[in-house]
C-alpha positions as CSV (number, residue, x, y, z in Angstrom):
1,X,-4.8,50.3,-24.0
2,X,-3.0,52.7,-21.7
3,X,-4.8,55.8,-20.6
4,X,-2.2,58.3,-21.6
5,X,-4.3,61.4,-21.4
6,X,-5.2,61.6,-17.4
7,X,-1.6,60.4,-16.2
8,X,-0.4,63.6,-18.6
9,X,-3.1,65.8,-16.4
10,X,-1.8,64.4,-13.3
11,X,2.1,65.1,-14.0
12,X,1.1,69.0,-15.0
13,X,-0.8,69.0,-11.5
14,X,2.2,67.9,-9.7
15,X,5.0,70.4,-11.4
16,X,2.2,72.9,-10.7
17,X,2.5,72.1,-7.3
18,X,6.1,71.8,-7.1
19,X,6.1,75.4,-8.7
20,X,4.1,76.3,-5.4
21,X,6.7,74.8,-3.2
22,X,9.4,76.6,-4.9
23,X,8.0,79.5,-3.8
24,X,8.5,79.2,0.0
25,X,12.3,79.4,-0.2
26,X,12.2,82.0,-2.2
27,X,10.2,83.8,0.3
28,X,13.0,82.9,3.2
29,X,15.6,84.3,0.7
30,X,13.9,87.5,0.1
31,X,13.7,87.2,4.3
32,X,17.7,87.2,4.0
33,X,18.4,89.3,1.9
34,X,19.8,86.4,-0.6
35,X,19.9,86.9,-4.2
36,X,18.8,83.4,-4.6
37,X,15.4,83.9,-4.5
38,X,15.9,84.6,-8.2
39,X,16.5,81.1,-9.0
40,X,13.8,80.1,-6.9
41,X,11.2,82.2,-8.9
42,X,12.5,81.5,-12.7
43,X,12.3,77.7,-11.9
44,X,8.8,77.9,-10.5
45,X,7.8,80.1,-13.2
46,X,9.3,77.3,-15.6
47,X,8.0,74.4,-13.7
48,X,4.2,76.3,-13.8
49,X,4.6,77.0,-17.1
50,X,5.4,73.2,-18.8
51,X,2.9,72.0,-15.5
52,X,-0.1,74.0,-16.6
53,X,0.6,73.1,-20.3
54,X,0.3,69.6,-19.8
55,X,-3.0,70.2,-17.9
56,X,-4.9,72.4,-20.2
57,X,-3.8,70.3,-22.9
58,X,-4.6,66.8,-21.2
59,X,-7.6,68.1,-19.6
60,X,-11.3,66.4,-19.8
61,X,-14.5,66.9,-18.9
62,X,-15.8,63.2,-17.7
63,X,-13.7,61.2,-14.7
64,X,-11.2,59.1,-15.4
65,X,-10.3,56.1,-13.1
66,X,-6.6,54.6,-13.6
67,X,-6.0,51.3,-13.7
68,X,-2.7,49.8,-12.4
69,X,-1.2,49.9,-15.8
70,X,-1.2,53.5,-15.4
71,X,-0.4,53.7,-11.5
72,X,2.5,52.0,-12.8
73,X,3.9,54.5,-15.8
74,X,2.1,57.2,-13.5
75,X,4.2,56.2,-10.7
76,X,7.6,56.0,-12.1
77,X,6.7,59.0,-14.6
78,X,6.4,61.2,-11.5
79,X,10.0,60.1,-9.6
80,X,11.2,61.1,-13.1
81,X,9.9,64.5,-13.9
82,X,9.6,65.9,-10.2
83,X,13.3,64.9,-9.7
84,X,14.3,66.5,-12.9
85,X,12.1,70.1,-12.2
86,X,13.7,70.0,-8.7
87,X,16.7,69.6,-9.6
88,X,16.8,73.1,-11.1
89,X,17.3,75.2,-8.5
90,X,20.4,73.2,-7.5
91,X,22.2,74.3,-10.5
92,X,21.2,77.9,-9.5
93,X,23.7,77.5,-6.8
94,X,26.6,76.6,-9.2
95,X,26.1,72.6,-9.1
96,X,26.4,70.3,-12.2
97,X,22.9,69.1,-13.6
98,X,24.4,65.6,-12.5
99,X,25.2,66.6,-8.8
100,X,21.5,68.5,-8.9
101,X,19.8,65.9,-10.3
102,X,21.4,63.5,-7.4
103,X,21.1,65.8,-5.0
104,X,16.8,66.1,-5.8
105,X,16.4,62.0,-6.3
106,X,18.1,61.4,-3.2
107,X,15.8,64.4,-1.4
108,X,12.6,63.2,-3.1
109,X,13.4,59.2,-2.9
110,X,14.2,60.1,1.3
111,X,17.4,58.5,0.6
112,X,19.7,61.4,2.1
113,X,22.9,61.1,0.8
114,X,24.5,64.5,-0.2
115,X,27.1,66.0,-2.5
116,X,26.9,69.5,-0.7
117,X,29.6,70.3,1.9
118,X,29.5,73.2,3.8
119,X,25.9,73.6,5.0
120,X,26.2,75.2,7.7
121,X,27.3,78.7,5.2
122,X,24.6,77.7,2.6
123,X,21.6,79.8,2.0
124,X,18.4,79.0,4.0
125,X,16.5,79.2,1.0
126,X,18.1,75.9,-0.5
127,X,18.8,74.4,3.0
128,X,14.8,74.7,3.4
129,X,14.0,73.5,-0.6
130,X,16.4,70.2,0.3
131,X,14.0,69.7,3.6
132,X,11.2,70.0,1.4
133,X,11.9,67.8,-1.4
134,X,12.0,65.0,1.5
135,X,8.8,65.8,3.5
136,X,7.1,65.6,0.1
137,X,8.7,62.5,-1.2
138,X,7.9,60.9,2.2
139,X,3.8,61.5,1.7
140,X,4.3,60.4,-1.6
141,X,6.3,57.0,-0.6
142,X,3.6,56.6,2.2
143,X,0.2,57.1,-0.9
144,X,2.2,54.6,-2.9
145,X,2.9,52.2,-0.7
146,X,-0.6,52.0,1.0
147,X,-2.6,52.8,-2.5
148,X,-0.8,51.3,-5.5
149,X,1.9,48.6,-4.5
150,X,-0.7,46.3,-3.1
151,X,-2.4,46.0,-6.8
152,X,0.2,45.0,-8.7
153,X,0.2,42.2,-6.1
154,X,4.2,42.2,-6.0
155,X,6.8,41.4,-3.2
156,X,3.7,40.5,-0.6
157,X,2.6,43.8,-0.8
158,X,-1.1,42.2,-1.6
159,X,-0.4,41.7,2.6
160,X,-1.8,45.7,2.5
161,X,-4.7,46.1,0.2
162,X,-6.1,49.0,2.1
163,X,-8.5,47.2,3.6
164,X,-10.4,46.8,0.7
165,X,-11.6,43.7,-0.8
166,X,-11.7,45.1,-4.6
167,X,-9.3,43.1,-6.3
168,X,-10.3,45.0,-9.7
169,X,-8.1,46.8,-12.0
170,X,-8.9,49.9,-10.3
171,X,-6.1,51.6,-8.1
172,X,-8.7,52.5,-5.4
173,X,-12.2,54.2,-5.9
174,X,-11.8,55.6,-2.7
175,X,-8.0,56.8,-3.1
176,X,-8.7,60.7,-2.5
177,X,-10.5,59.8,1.0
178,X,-7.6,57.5,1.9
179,X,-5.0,60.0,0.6
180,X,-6.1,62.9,2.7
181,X,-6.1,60.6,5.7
182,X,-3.0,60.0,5.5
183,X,-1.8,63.5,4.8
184,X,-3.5,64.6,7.8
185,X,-1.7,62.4,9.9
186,X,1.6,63.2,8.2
187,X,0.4,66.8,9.1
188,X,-0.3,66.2,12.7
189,X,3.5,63.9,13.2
190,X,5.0,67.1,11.3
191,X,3.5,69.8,13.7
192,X,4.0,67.6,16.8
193,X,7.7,66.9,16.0
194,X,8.4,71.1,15.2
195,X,6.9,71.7,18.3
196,X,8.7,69.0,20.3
197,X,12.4,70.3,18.6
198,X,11.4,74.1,19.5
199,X,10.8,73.2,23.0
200,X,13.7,71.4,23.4
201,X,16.5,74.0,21.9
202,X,16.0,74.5,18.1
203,X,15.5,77.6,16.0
204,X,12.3,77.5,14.8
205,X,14.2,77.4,11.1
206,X,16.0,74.5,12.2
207,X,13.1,72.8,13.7
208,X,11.4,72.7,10.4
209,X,13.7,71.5,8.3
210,X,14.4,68.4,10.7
211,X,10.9,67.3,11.4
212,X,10.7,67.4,7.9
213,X,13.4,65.0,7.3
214,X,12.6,63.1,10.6
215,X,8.8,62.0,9.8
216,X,9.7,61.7,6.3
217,X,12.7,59.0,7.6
218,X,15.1,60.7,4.9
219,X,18.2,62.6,7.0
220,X,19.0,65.6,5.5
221,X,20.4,67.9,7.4
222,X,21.0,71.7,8.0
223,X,24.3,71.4,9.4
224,X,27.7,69.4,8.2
225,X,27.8,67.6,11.5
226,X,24.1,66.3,10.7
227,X,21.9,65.7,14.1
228,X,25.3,65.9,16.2
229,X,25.6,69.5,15.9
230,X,22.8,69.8,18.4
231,X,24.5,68.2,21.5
232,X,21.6,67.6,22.9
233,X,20.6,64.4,24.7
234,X,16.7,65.7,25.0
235,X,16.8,66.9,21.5
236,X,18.3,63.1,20.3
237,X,15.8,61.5,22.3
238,X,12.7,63.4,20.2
239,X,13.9,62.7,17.3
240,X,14.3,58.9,17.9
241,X,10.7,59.0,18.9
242,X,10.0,60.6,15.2
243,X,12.2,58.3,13.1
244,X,10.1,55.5,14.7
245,X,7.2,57.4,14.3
246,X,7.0,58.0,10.6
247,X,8.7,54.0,10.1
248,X,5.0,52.2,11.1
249,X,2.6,51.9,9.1
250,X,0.3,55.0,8.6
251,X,-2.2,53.0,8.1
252,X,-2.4,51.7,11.8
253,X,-2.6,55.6,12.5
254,X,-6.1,55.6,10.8
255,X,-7.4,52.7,12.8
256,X,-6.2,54.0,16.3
257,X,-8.0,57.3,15.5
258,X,-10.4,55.9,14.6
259,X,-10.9,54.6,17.6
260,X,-9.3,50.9,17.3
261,X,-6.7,51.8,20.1
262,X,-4.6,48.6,20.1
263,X,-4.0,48.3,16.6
264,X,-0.8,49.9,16.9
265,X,0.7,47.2,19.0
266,X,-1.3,44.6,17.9
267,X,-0.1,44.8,14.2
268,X,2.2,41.7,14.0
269,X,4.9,44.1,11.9
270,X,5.0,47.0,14.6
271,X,5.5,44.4,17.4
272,X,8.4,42.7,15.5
273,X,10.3,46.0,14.4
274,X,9.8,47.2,18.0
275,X,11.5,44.2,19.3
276,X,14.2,44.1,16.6
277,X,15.2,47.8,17.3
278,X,15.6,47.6,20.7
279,X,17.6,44.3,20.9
280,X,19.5,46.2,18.4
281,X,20.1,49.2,20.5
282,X,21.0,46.6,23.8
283,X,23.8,44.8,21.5
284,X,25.2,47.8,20.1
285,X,25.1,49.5,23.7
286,X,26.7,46.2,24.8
287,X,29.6,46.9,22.6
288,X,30.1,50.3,23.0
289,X,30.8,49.7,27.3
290,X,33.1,47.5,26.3
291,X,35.0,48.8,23.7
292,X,35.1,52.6,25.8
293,X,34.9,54.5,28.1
294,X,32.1,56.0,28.6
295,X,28.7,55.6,30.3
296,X,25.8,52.7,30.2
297,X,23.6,55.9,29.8
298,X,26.0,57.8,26.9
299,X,26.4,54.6,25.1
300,X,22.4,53.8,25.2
301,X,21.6,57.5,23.4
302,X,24.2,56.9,20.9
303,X,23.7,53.4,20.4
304,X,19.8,53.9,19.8
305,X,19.7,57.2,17.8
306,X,22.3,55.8,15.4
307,X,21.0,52.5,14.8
308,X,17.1,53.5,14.9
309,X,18.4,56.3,12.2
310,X,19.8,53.3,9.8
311,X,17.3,50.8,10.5
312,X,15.1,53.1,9.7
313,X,16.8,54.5,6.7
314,X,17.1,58.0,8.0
315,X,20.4,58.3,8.0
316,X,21.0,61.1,10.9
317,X,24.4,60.5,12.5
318,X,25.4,62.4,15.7
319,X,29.0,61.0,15.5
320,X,31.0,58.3,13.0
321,X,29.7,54.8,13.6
322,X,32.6,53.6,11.5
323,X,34.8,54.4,14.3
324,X,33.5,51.8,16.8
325,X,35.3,49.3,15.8
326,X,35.4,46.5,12.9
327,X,32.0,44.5,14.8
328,X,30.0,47.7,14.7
329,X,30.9,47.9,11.2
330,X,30.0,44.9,9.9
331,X,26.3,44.9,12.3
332,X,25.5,48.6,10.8
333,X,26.3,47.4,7.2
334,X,23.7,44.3,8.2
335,X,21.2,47.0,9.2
336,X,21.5,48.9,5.8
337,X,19.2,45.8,4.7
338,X,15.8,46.2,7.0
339,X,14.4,49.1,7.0
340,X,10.9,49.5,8.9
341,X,7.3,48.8,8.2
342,X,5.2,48.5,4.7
343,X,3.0,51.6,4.1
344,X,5.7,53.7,6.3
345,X,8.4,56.3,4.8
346,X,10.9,54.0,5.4
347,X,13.2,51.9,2.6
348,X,15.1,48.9,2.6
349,X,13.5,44.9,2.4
350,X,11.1,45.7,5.1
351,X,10.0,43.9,8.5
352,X,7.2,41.9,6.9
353,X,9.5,40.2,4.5
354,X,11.8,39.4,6.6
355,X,8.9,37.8,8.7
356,X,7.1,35.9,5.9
357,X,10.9,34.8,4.9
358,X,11.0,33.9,8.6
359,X,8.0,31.7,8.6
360,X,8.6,30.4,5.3
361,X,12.3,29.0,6.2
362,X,10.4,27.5,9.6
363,X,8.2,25.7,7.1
364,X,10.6,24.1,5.2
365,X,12.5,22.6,8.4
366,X,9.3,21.4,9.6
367,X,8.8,19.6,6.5
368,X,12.3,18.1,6.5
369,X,11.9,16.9,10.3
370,X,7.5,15.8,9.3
371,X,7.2,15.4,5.6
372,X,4.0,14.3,5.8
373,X,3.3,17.6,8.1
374,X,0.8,20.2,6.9
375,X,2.0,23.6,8.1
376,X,-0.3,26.9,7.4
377,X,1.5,30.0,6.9
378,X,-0.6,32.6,9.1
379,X,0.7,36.4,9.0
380,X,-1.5,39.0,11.6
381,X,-3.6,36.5,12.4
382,X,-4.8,35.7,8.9
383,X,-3.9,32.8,6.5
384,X,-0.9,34.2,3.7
385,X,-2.6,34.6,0.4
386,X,-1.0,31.6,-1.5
387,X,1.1,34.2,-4.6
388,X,2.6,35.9,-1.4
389,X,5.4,33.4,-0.3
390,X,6.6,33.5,-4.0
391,X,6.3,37.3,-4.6
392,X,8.5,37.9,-1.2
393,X,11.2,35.4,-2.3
394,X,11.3,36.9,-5.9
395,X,11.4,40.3,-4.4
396,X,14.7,39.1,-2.1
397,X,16.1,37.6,-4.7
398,X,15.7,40.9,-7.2
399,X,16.7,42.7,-4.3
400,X,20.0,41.2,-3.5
401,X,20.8,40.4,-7.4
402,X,20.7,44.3,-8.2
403,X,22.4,45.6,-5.0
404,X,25.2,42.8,-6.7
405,X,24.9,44.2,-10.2
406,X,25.1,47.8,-9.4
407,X,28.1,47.1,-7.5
408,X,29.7,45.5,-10.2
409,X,28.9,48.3,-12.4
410,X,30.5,51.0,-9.6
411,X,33.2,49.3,-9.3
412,X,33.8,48.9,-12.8
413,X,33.9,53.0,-12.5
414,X,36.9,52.8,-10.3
415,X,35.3,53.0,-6.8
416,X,36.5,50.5,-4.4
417,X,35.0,47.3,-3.1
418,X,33.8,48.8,0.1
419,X,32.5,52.0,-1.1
420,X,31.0,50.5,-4.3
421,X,28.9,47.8,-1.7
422,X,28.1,50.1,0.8
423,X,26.9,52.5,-1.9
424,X,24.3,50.7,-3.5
425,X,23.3,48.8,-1.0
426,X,22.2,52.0,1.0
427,X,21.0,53.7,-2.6
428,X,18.9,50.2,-3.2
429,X,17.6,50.7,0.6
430,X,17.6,54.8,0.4
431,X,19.4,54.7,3.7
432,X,21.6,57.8,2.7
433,X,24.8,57.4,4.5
434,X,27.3,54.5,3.3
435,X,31.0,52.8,4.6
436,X,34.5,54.1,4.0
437,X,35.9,57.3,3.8
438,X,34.2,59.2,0.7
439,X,30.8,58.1,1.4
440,X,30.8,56.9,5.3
441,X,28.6,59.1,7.4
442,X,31.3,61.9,7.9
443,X,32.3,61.6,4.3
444,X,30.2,63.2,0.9
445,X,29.2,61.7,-1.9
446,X,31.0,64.7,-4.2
447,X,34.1,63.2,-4.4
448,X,32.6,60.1,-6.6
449,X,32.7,60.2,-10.2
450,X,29.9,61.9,-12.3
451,X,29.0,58.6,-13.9
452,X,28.8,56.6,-10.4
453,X,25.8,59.7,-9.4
454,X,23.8,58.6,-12.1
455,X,24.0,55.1,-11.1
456,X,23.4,55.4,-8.0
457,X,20.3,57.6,-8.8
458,X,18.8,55.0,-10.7
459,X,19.7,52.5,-7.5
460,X,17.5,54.7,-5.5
461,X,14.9,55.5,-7.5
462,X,14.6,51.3,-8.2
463,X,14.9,51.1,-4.2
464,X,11.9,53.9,-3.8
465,X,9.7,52.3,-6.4
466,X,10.4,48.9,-4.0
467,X,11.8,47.3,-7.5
468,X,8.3,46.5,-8.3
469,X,9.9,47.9,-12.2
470,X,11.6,44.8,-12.4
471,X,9.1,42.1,-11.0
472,X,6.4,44.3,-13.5
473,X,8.3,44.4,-16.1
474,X,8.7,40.8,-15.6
475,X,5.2,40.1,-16.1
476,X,4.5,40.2,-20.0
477,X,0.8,39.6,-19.0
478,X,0.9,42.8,-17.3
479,X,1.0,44.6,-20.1
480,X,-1.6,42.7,-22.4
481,X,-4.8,44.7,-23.6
């Protein structure tokens, strides 16, 4: 029997704190002199209001501990409801509920793409609610990741149990500990990344907003242009430091403070995205000397800030990749498939998959060359658990088969083959920008039909929630008393 009660108490605890957040832009509007801080306040008072219902009516005495089955509804319940509370504002600014509710999933999911044009005149108060809706949904992506994915034991995500050996129903008896852990190094990347953007040129507004939607991998932007606006090699440079940064694994983080210095490097995932990205940014820089005329140096910064931003789902752009030629194309719609580490901010398949597929298609040559061979599958040094070569091939094959089905269904709206592939294939990997003129990264995703915004939210809230929906759902077992 599910546990309906304390995942009701939870949801009004989060709208509650939404309703908190809503308040800071409201304050900057006040600041301005904007009459937007009215929207601000009557959809915190609403949010507080159904928040703090749900609470005092869900509320009890003795403690409750969750079991995945509720992790599970808890999980997708709060996607839901936050991205339909922060959504409100949005439509205080003269957008359709659809365009709002797009505009918060693909804030909260760290996805990035937009349907607002014209940033640069927009009020501060909803440029800095847009910023905020991503540095939250990137500590929530991180808690999920590292606390509740690995028990449902889905897409190799058992890889990262936490460190714990509980196997039990329980989504960790220690999860507040772990959770403030990794808030405080969320905290630390946040205040370290503000400070390095002042230093190097920014507003302090600006500054804000960005490391915001740096650490949290998710690319929104206060300015049309995105990161290009800056013109700043230093400032590029920083924030391709941060994009890697908040792509490893947090929980590597704990373990080098406390005290375990080579963990970093000596996690098996961080070395391989490490080497990926940077034989990335030497073929792309490769390309770009070739193709024009510019500098080894020139094409390095540009190579390496726009391929770490897509590889690591940000989706920053400081000029139109699309224009560098039909190979660059092609390589950047490859990339839209990665992503960075498990337990990180970051979307898309993920390094370790890619790895365990890696080893698992190494095995099966061995065993066509030496049937008789018996080849052990070790990941970081330790044996695979034998359910994880299975769960990572069902999750590439879910993986692929939606990004396939959702462009069926987008182009079935009218969209075009290259727009409706790019689309959800960056929606399914929350990468933000996609290919083609509409939705390319100097394009907007306003100019695609209402219908094709609510697809594509579902795409990325199915990408956020790392399609472990399907593979559950999948499972009648899973939901057996």
């Amino acid at each position: 029997m599910i546990k309906v009660r304390p995942i009701l108490f939870v949801l009004g605890l989060l709208l509650c704190i939404l309703a908190a957040a809503m308040v800071l832009p409201a304050i900057i509007d006040v600041a301005d002199n904007n009459p937007g801080w009215q929207v601000f306040v009557a959809s915190a008072l609403m949010t507080f209001f159904i928040g703090g219902l749900l609470v005092v009516a869900a509320y009890e005495d003795t403690a409750v501990q969750l079991g995945i089955k509720e992790g599970f509804l808890l999980t997708t319940l709060c996607w839901l409801l936050l991205t339909a509370f922060s959504a409100v504002p949005f439509v205080g600014l003269g957008l359709t509920y659809t365009d709002a509710f797009f505009e918060a999933m693909s804030g909260l999911t760290t996805t990035g793409s937009s349907v607002l044009v014209g940033l640069d005149q927009l009020p501060r108060g909803i440029l800095l609610w847009r910023a905020l809706l991503q540095g939250v949904g990137g500590l929530g992506i991180i808690a999920m990741a590292i606390i509740i994915l690995p028990f449902l034991r889905v897409g190799g995500m058992q890889l990262f149990h936490a460190e714990s050996s509980d196997r039990s129903e329980k989504v960790m008896p220690r999860a507040l500990e772990l959770m403030m852990a990794i808030a405080g190094i969320y905290l630390i990347l946040l205040l370290a990344c503000i400070s390095a953007y002042v230093f190097f040129g920014m507003t302090i507004f600006d500054a804000v907003c960005h490391a915001l939607t740096t650490v949290s991998t998710a690319g929104f932007s206060t300015h049309d242009a995105s990161f290009g606006f800056f013109q700043s090699p230093a400032l590029e440079w920083v924030c391709i430091v941060f994009m890697i940064s908040g792509a490893l694994p947090f929980v590597v983080y704990i373990k080098a403070a406390r005290g375990q210095a080579s963990a970093v490097w000596g996690d098996t995932q961080v070395r391989g995205f490490i080497l990926f990205l940077i034989s990335i940014w030497a073929i792309v820089t490769f390309w770009l000397v070739a193709t024009r005329d510019i500098s080894v140096m020139e094409a390095l910064r540009a190579a390496a800030f726009n391929v770490t931003s897509i590889i690591t789902t940000t989706g920053y752009s400081t000029e139109d990749f699309t224009k560098w030629g039909t190979f660059a194309v092609g390589l950047f719609f490859i990339l839209f498939f990665f992503g960075g580490c498990s337990g990180s901010t970051t979307g898309g398949i993920k390094i370790y998959r890619l790895q365990v597929a890696g080893m698992l298609t190494r095995s099966h040559f061995l065993h066509l060359i030496s049937p008789n061979r018996v080849v052990t599958l070790v990941y970081s040094g330790r044996r695979l658990p034998d359910d994880v070569p299975f769960s990572v091939v069902a999750f590439l094959a879910i993986y692929m088969a939606t990004i396939g089905v959702f462009t069926v269904v987008l182009s079935a709206m009218g969209l075009d083959f290259v727009t409706a592939l790019s689309s959800a294939t960056q929606a399914v990997g929350n990468v933000g920008p996609g290919l083609g003129d509409h939705v390319g990264p100097g394009g907007s995703f306003s100019s695609i039909p209402l219908a094709a915004k609510w697809v594509l939210s579902a795409a990325m809230l199915l990408g956020r929630l790392e399609l472990f929906t399907v593979l559950v759902l999948l499972r009648p077992e899973f939901w057996r008393a």
